[in-house]
Backbone as a chain_set.jsonl record, in Angstrom:
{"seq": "XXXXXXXXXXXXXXXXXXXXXXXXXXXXXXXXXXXXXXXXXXXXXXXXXXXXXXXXXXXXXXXXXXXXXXXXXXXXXXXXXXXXXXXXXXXXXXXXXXXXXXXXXXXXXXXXXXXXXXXXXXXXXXXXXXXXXXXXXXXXXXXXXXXXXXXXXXXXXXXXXXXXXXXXXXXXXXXXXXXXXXXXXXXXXXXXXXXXXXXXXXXXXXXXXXXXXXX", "coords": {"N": [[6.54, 0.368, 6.996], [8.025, 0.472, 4.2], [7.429, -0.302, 0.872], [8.256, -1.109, -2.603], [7.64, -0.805, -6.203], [7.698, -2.503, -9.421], [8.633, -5.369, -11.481], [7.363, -7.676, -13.205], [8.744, -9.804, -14.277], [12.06, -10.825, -13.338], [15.596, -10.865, -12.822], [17.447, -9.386, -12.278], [19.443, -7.182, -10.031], [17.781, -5.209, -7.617], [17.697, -1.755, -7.415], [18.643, 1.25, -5.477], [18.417, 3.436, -6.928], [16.949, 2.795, -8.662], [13.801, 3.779, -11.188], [11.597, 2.84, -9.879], [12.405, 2.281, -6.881], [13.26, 5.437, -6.286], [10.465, 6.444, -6.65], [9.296, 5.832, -4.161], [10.733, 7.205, -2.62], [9.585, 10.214, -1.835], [7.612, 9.605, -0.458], [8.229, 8.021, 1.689], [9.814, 10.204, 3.013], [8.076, 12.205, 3.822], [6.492, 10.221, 5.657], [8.725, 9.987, 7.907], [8.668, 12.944, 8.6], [5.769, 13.062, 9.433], [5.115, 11.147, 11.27], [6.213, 10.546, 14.788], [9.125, 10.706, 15.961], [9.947, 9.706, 18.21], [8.519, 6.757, 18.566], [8.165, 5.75, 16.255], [9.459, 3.994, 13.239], [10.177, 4.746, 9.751], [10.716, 2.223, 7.014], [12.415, 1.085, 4.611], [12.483, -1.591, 2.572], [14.66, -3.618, 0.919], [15.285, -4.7, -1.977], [15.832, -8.071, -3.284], [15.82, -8.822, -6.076], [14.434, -7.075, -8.733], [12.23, -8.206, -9.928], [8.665, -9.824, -9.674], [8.3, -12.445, -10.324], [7.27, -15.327, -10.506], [5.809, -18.038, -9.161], [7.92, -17.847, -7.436], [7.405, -15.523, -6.017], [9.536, -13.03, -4.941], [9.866, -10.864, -4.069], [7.724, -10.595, -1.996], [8.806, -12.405, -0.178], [10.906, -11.341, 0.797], [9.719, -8.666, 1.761], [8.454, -10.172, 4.109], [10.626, -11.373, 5.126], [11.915, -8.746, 6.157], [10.042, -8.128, 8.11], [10.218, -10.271, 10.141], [12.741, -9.626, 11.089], [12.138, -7.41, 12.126], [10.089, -7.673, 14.101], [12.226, -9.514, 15.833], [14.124, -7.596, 16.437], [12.173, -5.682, 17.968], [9.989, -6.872, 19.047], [6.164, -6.898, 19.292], [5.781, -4.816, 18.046], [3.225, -3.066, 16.127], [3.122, -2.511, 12.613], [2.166, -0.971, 9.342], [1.844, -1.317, 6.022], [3.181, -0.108, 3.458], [2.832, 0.349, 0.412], [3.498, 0.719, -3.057], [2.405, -0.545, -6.612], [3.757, -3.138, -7.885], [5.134, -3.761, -4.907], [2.996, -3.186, -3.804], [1.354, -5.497, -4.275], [2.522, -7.22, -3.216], [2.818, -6.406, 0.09], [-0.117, -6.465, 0.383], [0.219, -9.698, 0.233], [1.659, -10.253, 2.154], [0.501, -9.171, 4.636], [-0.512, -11.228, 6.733], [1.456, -11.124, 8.532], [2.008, -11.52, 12.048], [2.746, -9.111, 13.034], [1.316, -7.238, 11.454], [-0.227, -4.699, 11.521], [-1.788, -2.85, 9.319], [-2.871, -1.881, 6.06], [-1.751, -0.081, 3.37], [-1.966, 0.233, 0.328], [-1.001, 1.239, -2.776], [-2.178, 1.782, -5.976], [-2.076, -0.453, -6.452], [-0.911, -4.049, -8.188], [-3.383, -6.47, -8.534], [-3.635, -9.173, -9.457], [-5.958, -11.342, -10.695], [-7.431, -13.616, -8.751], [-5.7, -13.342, -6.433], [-4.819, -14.303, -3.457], [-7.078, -13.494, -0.455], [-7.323, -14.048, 2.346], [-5.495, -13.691, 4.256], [-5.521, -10.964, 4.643], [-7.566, -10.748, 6.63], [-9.286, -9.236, 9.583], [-7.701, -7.478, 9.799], [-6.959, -3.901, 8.645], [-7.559, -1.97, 5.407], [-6.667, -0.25, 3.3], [-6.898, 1.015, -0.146], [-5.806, 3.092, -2.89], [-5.946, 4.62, -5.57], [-6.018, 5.521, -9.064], [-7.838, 6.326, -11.954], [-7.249, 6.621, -13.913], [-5.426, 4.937, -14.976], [-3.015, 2.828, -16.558], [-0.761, 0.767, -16.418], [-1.74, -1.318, -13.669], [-4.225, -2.508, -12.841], [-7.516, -0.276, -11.938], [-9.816, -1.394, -11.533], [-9.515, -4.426, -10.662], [-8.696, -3.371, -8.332], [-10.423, -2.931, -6.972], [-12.397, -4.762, -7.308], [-10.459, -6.919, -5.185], [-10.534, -5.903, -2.703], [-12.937, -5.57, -2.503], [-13.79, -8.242, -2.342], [-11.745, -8.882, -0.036], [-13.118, -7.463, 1.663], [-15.261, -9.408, 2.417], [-13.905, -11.093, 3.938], [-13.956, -10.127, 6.19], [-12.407, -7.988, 6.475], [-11.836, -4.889, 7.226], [-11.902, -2.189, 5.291], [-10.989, 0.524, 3.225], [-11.363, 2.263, 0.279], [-10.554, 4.452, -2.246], [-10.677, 6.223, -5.239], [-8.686, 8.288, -7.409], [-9.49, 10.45, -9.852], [-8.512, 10.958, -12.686], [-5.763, 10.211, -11.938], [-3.145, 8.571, -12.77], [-0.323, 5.849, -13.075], [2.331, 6.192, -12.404], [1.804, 8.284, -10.321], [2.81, 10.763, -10.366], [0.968, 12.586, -11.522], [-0.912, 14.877, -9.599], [0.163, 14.611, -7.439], [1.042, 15.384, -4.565], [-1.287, 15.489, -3.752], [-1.456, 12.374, -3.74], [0.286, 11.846, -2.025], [-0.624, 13.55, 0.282], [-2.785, 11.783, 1.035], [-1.78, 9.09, 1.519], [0.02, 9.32, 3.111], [-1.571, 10.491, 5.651], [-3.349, 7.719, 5.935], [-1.709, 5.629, 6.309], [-0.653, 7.007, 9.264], [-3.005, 7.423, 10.391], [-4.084, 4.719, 10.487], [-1.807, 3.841, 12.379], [-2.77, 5.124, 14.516], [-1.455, 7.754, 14.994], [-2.716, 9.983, 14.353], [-5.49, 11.576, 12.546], [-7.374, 9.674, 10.307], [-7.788, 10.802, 6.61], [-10.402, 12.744, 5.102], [-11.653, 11.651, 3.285], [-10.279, 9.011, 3.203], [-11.54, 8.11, 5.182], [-14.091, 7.95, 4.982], [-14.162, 6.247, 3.141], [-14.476, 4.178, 4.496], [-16.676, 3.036, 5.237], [-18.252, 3.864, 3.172], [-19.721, 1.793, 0.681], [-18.783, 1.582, -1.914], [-15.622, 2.573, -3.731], [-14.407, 5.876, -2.692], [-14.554, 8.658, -4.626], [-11.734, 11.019, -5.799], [-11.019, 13.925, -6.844], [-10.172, 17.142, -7.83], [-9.745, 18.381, -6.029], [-12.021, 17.311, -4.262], [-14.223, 15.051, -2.815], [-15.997, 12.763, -3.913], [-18.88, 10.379, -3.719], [-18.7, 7.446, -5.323], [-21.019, 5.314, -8.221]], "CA": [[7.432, -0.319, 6.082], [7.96, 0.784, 2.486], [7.678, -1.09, -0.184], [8.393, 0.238, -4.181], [7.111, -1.304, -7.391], [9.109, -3.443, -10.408], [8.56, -5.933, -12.286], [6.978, -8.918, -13.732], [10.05, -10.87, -13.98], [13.415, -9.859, -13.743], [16.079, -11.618, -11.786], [18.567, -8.182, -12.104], [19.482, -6.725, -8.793], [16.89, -4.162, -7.186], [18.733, -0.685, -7.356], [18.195, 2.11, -4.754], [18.5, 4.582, -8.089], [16.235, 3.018, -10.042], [12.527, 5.347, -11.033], [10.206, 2.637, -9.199], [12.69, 2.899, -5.681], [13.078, 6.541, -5.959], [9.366, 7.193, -6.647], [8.362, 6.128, -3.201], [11.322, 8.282, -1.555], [9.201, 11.637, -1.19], [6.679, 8.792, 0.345], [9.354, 7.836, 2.985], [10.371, 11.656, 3.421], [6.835, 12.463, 4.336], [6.114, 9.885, 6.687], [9.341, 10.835, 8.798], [8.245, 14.123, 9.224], [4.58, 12.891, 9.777], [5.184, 9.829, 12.668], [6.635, 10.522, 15.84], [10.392, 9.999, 15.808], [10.59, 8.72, 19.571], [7.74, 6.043, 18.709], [7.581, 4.958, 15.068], [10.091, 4.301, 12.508], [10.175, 4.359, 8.343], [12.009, 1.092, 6.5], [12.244, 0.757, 2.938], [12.103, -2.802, 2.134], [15.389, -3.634, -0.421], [14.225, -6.504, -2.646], [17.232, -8.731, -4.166], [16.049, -8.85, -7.449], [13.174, -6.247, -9.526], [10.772, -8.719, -10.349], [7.553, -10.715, -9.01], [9.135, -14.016, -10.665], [6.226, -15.847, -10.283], [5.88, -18.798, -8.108], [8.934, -17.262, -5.944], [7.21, -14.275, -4.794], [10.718, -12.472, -4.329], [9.891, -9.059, -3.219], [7.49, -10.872, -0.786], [9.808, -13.331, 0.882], [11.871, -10.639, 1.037], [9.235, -8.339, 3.093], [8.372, -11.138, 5.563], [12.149, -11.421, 6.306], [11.663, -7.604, 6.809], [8.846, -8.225, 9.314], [10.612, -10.908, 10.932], [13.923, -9.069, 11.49], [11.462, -6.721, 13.028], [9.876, -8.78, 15.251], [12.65, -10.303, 16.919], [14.368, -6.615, 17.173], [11.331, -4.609, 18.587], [8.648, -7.455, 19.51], [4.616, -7.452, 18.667], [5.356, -3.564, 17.855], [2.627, -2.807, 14.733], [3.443, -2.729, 11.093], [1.738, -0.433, 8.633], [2.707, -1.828, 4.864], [2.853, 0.9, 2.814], [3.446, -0.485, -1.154], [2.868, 0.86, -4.365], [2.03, -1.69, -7.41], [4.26, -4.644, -7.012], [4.815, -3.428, -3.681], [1.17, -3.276, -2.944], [1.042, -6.557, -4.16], [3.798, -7.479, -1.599], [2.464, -6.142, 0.669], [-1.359, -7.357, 0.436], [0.429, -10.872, 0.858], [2.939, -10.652, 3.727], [-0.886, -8.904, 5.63], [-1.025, -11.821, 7.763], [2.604, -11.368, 9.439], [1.595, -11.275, 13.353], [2.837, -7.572, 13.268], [1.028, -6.125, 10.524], [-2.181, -3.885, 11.403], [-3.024, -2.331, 8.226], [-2.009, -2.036, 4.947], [-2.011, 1.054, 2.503], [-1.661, -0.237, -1.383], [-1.103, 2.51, -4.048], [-2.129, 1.473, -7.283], [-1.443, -2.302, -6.661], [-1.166, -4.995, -8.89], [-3.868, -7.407, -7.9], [-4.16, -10.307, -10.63], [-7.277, -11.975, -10.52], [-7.135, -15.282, -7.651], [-5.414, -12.975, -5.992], [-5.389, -14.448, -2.125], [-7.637, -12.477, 0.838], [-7.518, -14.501, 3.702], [-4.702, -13.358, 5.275], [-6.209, -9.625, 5.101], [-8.727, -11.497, 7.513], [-8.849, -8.826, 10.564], [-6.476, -6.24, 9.192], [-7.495, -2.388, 7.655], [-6.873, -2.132, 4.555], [-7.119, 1.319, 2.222], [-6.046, 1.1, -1.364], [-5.35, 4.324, -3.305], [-5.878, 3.668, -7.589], [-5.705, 6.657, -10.078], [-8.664, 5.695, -12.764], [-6.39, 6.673, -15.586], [-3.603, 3.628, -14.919], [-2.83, 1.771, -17.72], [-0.522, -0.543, -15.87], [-2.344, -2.051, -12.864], [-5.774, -2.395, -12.963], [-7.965, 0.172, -10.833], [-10.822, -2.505, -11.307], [-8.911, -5.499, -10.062], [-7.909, -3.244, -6.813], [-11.695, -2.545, -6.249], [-12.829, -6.36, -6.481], [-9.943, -7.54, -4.778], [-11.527, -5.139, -1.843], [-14.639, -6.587, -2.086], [-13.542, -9.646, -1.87], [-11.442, -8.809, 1.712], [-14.677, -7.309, 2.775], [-16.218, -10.582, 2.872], [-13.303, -12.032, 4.982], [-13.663, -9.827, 7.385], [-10.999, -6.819, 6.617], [-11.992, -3.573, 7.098], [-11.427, -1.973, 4.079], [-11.472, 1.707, 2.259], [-11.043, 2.575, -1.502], [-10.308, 5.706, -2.634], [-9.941, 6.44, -6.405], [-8.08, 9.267, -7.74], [-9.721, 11.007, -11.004], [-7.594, 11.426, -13.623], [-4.539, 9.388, -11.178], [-2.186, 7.396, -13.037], [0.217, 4.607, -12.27], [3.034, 6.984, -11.973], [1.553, 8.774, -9.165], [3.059, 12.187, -10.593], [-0.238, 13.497, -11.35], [-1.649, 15.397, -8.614], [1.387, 14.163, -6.474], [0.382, 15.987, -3.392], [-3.109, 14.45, -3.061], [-1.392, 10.963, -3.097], [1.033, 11.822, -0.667], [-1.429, 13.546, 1.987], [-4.006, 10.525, 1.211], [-1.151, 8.013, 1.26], [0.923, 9.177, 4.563], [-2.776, 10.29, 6.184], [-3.82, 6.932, 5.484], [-0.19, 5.157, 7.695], [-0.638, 7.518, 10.278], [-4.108, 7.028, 10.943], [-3.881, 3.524, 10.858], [-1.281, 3.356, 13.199], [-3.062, 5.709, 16.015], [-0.808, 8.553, 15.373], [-3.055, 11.105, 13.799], [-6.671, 11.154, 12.195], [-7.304, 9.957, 9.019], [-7.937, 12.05, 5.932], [-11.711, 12.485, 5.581], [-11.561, 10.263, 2.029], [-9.914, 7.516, 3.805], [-12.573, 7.548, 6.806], [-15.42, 8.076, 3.779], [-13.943, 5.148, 2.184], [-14.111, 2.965, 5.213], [-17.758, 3.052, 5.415], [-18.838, 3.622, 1.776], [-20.364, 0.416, -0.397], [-18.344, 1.719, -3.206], [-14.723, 3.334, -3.412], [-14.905, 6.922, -2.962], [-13.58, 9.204, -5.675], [-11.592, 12.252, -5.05], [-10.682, 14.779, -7.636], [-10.232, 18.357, -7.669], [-10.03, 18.566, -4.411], [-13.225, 17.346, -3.128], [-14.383, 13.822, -2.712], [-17.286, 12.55, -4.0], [-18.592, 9.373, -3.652], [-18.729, 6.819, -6.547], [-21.982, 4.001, -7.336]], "C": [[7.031, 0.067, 4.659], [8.052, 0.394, 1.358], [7.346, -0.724, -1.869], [8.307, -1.347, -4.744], [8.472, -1.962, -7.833], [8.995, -4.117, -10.959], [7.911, -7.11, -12.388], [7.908, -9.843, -13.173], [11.086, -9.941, -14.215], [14.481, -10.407, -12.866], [17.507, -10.594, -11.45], [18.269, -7.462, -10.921], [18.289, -5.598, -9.095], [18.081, -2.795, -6.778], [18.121, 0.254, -6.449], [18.059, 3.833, -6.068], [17.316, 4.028, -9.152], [14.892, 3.717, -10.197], [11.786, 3.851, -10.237], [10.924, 2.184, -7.389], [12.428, 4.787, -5.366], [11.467, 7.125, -6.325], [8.689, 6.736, -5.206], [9.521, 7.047, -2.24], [10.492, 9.301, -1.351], [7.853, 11.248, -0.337], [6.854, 8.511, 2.333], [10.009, 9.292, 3.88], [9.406, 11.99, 4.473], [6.385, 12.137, 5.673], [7.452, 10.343, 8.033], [8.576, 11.66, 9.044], [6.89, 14.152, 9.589], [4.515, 12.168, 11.466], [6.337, 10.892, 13.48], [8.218, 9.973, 16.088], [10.328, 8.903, 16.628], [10.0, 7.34, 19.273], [7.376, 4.71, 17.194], [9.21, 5.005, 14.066], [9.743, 4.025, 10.79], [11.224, 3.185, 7.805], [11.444, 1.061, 5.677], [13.137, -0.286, 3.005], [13.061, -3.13, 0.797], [15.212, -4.962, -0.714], [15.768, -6.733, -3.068], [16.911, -8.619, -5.511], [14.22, -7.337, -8.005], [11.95, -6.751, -9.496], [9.879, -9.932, -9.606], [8.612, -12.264, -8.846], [8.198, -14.942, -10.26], [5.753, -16.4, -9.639], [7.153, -18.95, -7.07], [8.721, -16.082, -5.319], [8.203, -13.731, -4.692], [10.468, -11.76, -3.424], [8.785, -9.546, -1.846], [7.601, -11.673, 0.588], [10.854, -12.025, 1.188], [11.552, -9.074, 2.299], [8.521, -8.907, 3.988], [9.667, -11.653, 5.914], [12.413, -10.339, 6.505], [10.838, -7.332, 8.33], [9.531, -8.725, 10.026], [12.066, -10.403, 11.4], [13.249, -7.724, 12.837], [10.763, -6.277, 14.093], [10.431, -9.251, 16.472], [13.576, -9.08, 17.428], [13.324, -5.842, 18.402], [9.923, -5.751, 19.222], [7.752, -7.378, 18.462], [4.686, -5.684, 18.234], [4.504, -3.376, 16.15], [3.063, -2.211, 13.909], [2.437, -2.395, 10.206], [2.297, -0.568, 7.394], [2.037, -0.623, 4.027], [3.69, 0.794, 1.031], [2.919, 0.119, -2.323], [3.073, -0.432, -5.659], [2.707, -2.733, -7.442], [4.71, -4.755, -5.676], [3.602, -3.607, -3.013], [0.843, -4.832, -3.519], [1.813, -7.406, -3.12], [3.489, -7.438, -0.043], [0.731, -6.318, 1.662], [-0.623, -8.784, 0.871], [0.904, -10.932, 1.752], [1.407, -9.822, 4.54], [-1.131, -9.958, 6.494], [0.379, -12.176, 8.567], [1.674, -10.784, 11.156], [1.678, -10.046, 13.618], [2.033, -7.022, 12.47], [-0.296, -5.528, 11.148], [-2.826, -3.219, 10.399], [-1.852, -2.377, 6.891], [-2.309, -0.92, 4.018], [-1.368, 0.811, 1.036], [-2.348, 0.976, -2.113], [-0.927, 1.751, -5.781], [-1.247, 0.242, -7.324], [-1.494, -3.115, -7.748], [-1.398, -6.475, -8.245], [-4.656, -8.086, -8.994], [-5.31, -11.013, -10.434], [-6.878, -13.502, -9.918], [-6.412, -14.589, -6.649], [-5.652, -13.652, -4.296], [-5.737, -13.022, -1.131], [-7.752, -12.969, 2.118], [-6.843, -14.187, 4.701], [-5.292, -12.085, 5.647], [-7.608, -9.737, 6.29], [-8.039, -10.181, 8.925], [-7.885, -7.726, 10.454], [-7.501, -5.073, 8.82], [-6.527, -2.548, 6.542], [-7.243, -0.605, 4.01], [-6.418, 1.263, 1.047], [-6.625, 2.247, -2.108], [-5.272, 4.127, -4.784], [-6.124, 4.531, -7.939], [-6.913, 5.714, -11.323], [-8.236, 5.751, -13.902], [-5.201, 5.515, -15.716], [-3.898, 2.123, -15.718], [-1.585, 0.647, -17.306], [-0.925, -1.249, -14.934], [-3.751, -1.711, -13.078], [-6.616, -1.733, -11.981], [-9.179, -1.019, -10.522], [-10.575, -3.579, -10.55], [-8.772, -4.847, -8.741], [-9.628, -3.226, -6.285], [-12.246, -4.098, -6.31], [-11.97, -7.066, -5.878], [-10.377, -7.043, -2.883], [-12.37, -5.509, -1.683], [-14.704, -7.45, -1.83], [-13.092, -9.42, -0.124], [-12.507, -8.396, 2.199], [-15.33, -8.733, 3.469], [-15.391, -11.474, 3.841], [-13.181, -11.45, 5.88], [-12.679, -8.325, 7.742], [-12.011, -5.607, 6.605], [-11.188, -2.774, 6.401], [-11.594, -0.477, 3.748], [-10.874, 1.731, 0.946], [-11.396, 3.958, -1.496], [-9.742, 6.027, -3.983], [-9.785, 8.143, -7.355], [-8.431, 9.846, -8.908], [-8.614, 11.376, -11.766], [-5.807, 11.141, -12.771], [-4.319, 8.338, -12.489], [-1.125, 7.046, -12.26], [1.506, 5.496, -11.431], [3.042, 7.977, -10.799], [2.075, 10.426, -9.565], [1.899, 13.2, -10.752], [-0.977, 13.849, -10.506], [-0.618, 14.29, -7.357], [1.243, 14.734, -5.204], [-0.696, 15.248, -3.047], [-2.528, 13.049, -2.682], [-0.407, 11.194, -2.022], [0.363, 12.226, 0.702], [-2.443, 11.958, 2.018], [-3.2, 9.389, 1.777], [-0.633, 8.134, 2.947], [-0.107, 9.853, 5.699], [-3.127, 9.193, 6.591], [-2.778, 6.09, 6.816], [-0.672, 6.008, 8.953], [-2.215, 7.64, 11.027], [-4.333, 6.044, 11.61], [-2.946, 3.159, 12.142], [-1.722, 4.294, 14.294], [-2.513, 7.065, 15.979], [-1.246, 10.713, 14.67], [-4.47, 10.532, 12.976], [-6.61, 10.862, 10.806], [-7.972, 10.651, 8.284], [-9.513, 11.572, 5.415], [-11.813, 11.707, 4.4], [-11.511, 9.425, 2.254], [-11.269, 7.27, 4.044], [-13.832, 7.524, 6.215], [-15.32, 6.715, 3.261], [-14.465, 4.032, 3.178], [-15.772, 2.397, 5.311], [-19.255, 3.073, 4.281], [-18.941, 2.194, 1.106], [-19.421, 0.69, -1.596], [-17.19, 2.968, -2.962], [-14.884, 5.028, -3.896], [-13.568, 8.046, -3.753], [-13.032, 10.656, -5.747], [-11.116, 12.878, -6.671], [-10.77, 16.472, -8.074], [-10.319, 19.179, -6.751], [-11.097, 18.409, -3.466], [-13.091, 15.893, -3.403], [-15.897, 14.012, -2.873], [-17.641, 10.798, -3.938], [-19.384, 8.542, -5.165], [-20.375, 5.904, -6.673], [-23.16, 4.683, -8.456]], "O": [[5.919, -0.034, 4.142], [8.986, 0.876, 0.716], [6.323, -0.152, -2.245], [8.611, -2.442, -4.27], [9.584, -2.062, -7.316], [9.516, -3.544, -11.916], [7.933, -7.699, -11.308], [7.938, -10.444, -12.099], [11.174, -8.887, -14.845], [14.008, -10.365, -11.73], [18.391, -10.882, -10.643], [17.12, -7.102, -10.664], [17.908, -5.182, -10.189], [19.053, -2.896, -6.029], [16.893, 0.196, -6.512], [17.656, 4.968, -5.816], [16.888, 4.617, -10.144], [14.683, 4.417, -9.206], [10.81, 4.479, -9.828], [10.078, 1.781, -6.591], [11.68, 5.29, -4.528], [11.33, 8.346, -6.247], [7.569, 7.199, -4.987], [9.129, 7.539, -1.182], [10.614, 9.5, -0.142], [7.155, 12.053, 0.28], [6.248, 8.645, 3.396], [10.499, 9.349, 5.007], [9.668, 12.072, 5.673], [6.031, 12.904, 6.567], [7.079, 10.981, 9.018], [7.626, 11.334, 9.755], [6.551, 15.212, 10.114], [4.0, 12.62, 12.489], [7.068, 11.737, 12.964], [8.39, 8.795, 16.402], [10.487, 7.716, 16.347], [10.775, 6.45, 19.625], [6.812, 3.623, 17.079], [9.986, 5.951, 14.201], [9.019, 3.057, 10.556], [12.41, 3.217, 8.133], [10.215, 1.014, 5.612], [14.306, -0.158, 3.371], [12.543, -3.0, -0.312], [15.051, -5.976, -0.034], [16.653, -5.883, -3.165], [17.853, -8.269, -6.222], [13.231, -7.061, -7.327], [10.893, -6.193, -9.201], [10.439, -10.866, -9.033], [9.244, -12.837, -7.959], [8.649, -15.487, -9.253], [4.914, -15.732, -9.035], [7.35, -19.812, -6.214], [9.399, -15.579, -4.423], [8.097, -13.696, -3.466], [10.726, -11.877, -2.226], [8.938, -8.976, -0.766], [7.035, -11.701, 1.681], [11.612, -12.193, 2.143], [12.298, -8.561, 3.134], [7.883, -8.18, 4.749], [9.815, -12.329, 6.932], [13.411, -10.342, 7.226], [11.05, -6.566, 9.27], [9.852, -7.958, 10.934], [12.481, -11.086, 12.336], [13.703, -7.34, 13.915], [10.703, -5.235, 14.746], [9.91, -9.426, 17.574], [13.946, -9.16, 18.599], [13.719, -5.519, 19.523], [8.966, -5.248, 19.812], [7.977, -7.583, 17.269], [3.57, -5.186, 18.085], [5.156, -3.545, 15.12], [3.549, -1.137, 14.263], [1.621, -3.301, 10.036], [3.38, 0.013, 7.329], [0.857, -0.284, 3.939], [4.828, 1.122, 0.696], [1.716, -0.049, -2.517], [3.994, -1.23, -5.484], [2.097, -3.605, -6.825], [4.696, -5.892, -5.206], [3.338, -4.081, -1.908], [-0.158, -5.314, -2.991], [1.33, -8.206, -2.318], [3.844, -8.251, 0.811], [0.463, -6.309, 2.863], [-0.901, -9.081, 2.033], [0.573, -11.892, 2.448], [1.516, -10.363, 5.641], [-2.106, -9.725, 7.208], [0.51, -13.25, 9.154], [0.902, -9.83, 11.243], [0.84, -9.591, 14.397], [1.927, -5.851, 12.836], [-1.349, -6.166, 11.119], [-4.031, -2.969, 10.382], [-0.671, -2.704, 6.769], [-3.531, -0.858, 3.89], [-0.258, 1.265, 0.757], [-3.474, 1.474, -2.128], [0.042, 1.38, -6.442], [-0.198, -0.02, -7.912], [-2.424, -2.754, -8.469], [-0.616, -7.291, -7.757], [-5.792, -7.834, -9.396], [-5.266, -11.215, -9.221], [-6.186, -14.337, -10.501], [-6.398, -15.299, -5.643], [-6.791, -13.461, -3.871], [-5.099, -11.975, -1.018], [-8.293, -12.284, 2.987], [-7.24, -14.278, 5.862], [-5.612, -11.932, 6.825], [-8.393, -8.842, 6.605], [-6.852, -10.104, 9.242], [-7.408, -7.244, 11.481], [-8.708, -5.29, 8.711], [-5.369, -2.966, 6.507], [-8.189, 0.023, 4.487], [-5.21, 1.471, 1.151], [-7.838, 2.443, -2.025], [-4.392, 3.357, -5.169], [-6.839, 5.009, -7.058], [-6.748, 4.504, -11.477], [-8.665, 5.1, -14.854], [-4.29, 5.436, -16.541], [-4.52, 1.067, -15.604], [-1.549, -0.372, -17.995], [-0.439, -2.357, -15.16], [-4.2, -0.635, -13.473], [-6.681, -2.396, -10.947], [-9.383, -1.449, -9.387], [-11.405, -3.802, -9.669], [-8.708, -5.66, -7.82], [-9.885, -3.557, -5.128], [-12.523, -4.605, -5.223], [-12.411, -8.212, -5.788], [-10.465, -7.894, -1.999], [-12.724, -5.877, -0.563], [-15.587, -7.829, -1.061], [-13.832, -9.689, 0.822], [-12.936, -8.934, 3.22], [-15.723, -8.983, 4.609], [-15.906, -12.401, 4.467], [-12.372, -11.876, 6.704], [-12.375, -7.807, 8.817], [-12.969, -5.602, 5.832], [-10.006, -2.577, 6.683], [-12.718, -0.156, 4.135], [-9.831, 1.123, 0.705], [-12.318, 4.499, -0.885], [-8.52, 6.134, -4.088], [-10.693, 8.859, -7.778], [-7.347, 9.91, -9.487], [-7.801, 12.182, -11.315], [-4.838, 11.842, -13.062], [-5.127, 7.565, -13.002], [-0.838, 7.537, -11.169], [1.657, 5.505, -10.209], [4.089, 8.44, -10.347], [1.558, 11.302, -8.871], [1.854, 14.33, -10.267], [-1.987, 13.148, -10.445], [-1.024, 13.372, -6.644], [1.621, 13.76, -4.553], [-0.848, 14.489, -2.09], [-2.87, 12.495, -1.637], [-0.516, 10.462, -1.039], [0.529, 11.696, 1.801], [-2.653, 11.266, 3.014], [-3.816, 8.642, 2.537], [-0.838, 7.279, 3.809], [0.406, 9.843, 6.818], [-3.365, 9.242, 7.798], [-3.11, 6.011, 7.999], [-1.211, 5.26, 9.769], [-2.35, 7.959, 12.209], [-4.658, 6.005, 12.797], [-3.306, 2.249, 12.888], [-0.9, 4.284, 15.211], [-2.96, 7.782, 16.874], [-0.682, 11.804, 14.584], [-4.619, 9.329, 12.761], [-5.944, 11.578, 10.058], [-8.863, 11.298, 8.834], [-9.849, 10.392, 5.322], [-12.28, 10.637, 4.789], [-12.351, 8.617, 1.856], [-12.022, 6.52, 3.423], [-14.751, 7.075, 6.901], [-16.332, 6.081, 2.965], [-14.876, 2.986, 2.677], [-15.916, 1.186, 5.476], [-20.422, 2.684, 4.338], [-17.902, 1.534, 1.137], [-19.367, -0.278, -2.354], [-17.435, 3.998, -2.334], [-15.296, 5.43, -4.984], [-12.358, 8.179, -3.576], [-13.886, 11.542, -5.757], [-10.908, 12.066, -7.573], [-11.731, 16.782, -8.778], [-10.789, 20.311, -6.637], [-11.255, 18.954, -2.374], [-12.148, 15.434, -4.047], [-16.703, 14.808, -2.392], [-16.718, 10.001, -4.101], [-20.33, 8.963, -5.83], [-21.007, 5.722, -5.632], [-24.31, 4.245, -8.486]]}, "num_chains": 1, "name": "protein.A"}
């Protein structure tokens, strides 16, 4: 399940044209041609309105009536949330729908109080660019540390010279990102960063094509 970025507040429809839908399309392209037609499918997640909106959660009432449409079509079949920054915050919360098994957050926006309990029992891998001046890579790495302690099995992986936009070095986040889904769900190994991350004390930092680890 796919879930795209947006806004603070904003109560103006969610557009399939606008830049933070179409920046996870070559996300959604990917995984097609990655997953298994007969076995797995891609859904991008259309929000009613752009923005968080604060104590209405939109975009994440809106993917737990994604889940649950999903549910009562296909059963207990597992749910890989795949969200970039208000997405990945979307997506971190709806983590304790009965379907979900892991969760892959790209450069989330994770406010400080942020809840972890639901990530209780889940994989998690979040993906943060150290240059991103709108979500905080710091906030994604103690919000990580925190799910550690409830129990989530967790990796971090931060992107050198990655910003929020994800355009820079756009390739790396797409193998790390649709690596990352397809691991998680059984259907291929993950990418050796991930599987570095999962096991590292401290998120491991890739850039220039190697991975090194951070600390």
């Amino acid at each position: 399940m796919v879930l795209h970025g947006g806004k603070a507040e904003g109560r103006e429809p969610a557009r399939p044209w606008q830049p933070a839908a179409l920046r996870m399309r070559p996300f959604a392209t990917a995984l097609r041609r990655a997953l298994p037609s007969r076995s797995a499918e891609v859904v991008p997640v259309r929000y009613r309105y752009r923005g968080w909106n604060g104590s209405a959660a939109d975009p994440l009432q809106d993917t737990l009536l994604a889940l649950d449409a999903l549910a009562a079509r296909d059963g207990d079949r597992p749910v890989v949330l795949l969200g970039h920054s208000m997405g990945g915050r979307a997506a971190l919360r709806a983590a304790g729908h009965p379907t979900v098994r892991g969760i892959v957050a790209l450069a989330p926006w994770c406010p400080e109080g942020e809840p972890v309990a639901q990530l209780a029992g889940r994989e998690l891998v979040i993906l943060h660019g150290d240059q991103d001046r709108v979500t905080s890579p710091d906030a994604s790495w103690r919000l990580l540390a925190r799910a550690r302690e409830e129990g989530t099995v967790a990796s971090g992986v931060r992107l050198t010279g990655g910003e929020h936009t994800m355009l820079r070095y756009a390739g790396m986040w797409r193998r790390l990102a649709v690596g990352a889904v397809t691991g998680l769900l059984g259907a291929g190994p993950l990418p050796p960063e991930v599987a570095e991350g999962f096991t590292a004390p401290e998120p491991v930092a890739v850039g220039a094509g190697r991975a090194t680890r951070t600390g």
